[in-house]
C-alpha positions as CSV (number, residue, x, y, z in Angstrom):
1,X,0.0,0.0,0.0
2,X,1.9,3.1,-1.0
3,X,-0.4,5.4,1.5
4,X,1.3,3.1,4.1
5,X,4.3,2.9,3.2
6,X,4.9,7.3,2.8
7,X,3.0,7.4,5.9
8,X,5.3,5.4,7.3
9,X,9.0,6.7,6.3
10,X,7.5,10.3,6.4
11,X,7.1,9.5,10.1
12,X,11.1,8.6,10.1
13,X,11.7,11.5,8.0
14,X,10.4,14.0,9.8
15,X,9.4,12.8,13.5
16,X,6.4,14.4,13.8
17,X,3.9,12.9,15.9
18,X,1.4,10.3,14.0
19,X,-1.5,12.2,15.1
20,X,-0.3,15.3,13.3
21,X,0.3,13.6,9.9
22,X,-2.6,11.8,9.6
23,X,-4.8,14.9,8.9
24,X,-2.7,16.3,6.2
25,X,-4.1,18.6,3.4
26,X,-1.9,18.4,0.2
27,X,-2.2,21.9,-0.2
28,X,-2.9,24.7,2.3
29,X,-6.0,25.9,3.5
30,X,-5.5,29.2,3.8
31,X,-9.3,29.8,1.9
32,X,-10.9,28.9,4.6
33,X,-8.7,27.6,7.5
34,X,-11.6,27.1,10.1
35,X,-13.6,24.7,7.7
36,X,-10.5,22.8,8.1
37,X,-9.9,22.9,11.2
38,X,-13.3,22.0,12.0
39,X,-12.8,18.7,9.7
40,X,-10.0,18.0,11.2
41,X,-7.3,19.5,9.9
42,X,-3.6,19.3,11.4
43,X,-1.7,21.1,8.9
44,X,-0.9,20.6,4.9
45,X,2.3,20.0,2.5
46,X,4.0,23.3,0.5
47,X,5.7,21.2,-1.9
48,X,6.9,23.4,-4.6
49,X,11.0,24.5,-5.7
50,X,11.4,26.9,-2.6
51,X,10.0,26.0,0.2
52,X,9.4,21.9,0.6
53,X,7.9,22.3,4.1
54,X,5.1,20.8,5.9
55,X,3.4,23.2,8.0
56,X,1.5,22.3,11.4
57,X,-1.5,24.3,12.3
58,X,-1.6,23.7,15.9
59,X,1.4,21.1,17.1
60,X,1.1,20.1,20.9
61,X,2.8,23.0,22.3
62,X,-0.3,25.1,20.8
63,X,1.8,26.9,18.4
64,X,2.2,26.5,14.9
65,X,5.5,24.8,12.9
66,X,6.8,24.6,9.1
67,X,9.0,21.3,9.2
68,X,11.6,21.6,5.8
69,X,11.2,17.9,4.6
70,X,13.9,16.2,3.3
71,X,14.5,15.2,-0.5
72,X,13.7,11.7,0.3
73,X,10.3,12.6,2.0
74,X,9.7,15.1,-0.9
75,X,10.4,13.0,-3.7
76,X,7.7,9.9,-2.2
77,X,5.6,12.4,-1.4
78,X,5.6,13.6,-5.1
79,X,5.6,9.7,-6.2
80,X,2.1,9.3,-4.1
81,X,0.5,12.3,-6.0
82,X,1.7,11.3,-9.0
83,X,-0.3,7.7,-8.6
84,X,-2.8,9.4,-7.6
85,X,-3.4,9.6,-11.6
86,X,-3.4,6.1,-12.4
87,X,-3.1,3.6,-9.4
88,X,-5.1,5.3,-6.6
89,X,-7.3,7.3,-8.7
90,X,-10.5,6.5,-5.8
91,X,-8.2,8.7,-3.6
92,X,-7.4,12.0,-6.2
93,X,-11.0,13.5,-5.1
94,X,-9.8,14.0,-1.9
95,X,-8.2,16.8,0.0
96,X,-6.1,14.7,2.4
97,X,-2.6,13.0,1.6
98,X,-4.1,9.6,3.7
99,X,-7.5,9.2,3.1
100,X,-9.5,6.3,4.2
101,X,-10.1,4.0,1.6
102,X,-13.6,3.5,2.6
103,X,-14.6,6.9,2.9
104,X,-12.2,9.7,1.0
105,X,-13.3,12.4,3.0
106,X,-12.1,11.8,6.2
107,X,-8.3,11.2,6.9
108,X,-6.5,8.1,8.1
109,X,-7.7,7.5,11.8
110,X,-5.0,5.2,14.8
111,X,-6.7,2.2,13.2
112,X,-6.5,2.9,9.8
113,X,-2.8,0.9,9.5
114,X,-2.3,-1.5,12.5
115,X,-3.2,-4.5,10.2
116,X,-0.4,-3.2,8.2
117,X,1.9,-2.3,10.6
118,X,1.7,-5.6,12.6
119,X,2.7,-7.5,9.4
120,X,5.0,-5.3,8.4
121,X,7.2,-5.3,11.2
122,X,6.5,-8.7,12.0
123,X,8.6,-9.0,8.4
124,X,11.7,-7.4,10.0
125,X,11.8,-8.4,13.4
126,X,10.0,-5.8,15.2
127,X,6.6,-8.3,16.4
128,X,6.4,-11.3,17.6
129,X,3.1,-13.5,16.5
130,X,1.0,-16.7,17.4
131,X,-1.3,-18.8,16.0
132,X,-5.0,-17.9,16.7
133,X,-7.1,-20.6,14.3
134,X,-6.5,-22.4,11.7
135,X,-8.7,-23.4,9.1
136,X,-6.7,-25.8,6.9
137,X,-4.0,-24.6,4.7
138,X,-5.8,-21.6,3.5
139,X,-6.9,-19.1,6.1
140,X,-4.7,-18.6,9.3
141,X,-5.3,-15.9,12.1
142,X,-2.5,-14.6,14.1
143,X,-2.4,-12.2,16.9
144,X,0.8,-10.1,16.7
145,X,2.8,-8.4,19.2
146,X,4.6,-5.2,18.4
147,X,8.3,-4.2,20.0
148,X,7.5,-1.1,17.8
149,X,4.6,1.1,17.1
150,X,4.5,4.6,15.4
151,X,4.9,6.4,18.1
152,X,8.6,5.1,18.0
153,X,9.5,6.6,15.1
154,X,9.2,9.9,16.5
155,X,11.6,8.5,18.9
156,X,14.0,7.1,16.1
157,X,14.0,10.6,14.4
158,X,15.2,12.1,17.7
159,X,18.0,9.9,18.2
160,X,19.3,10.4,14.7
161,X,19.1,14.1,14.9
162,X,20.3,14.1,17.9
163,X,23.6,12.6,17.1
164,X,24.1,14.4,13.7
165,X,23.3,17.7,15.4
166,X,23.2,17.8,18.8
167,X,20.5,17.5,22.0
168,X,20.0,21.0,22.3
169,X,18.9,21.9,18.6
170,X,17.0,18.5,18.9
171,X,15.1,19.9,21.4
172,X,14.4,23.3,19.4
173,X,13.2,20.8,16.4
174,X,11.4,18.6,18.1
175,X,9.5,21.5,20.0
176,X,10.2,19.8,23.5
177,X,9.4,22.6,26.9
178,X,12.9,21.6,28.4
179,X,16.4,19.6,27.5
180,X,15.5,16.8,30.1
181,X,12.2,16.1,28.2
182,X,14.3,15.4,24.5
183,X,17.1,13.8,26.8
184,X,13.9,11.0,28.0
């Protein structure tokens, strides 16, 4: 699924918090920002030559943020829209970058990917599962266990920027009140 999978690395990419990239808008709202809002709204992309930025209406500190994405991010991010046009044309009517497939006008909800998520980190490593039923050769059910969840990725980001840059400009980008919270 390539709305997975962008959802996913963009989460490494960037290390917002899921709950703030689920409710994307590919393009800003500035029409009519409290229609948004009201929908649910948590920010949208600027992807054009200057600016390459996701912008955060209302991050957990209460303030707004523009995140600079990275090449990588930009480049799948310009990959989804582009299959937007031939492979996930049921998704090109909607607003959001990760829309539900069962109903394009609302975004992605904490449900939306755990299926996916389960099997794929159960592919690498990251979850442990068991057998729940069995019903021949065909159909198997398994309950999974995660080491990993999204949440961690925001937590992966850190660390990484964190050793490239150091913990007190991890804290300014990560928006944390205090050092010892980032150091945690």
């Amino acid at each position: 699924d390539p709305h997975f999978l962008v959802y996913y690395v963009l989460l490494v990419e960037c290390g917002e918090r899921p709950a703030d990239i689920m409710a994307l808008y590919w393009k800003p709202a500035l029409s009519d920002l409290n229609a948004a809002i009201k929908n649910g709204c948590t920010g949208w992309l600027n992807l054009d030559a200057t600016e390459n930025q996701l912008h955060l209406i209302d991050s957990k500190n209460r303030k707004p943020a523009d995140i600079t994405l990275t090449t990588a991010a930009v480049d799948l991010l310009k990959r989804l829209r582009e299959m937007q046009y031939d492979k996930l044309s049921w998704s090109l009517a909607s607003p959001w970058v990760f829309p539900r497939a069962e109903a394009i006008e609302l975004p992605i909800s904490q449900n939306s990917f755990r299926k996916k998520l389960e099997k794929f980190h159960y592919q690498f490593g990251l979850a442990e599962r068991e057998l729940v039923s069995s019903t021949g050769t065909k159909r198997k059910r398994y309950k999974y266990k995660l080491k990993f969840s999204f949440k961690h990725l925001r937590k992966t980001f850190a660390t990484q920027y964190a050793s490239l840059k150091g913990v007190e400009a991890t804290q300014l980008r990560m928006r944390h009140s205090s050092l010892e919270v980032t150091q945690n």
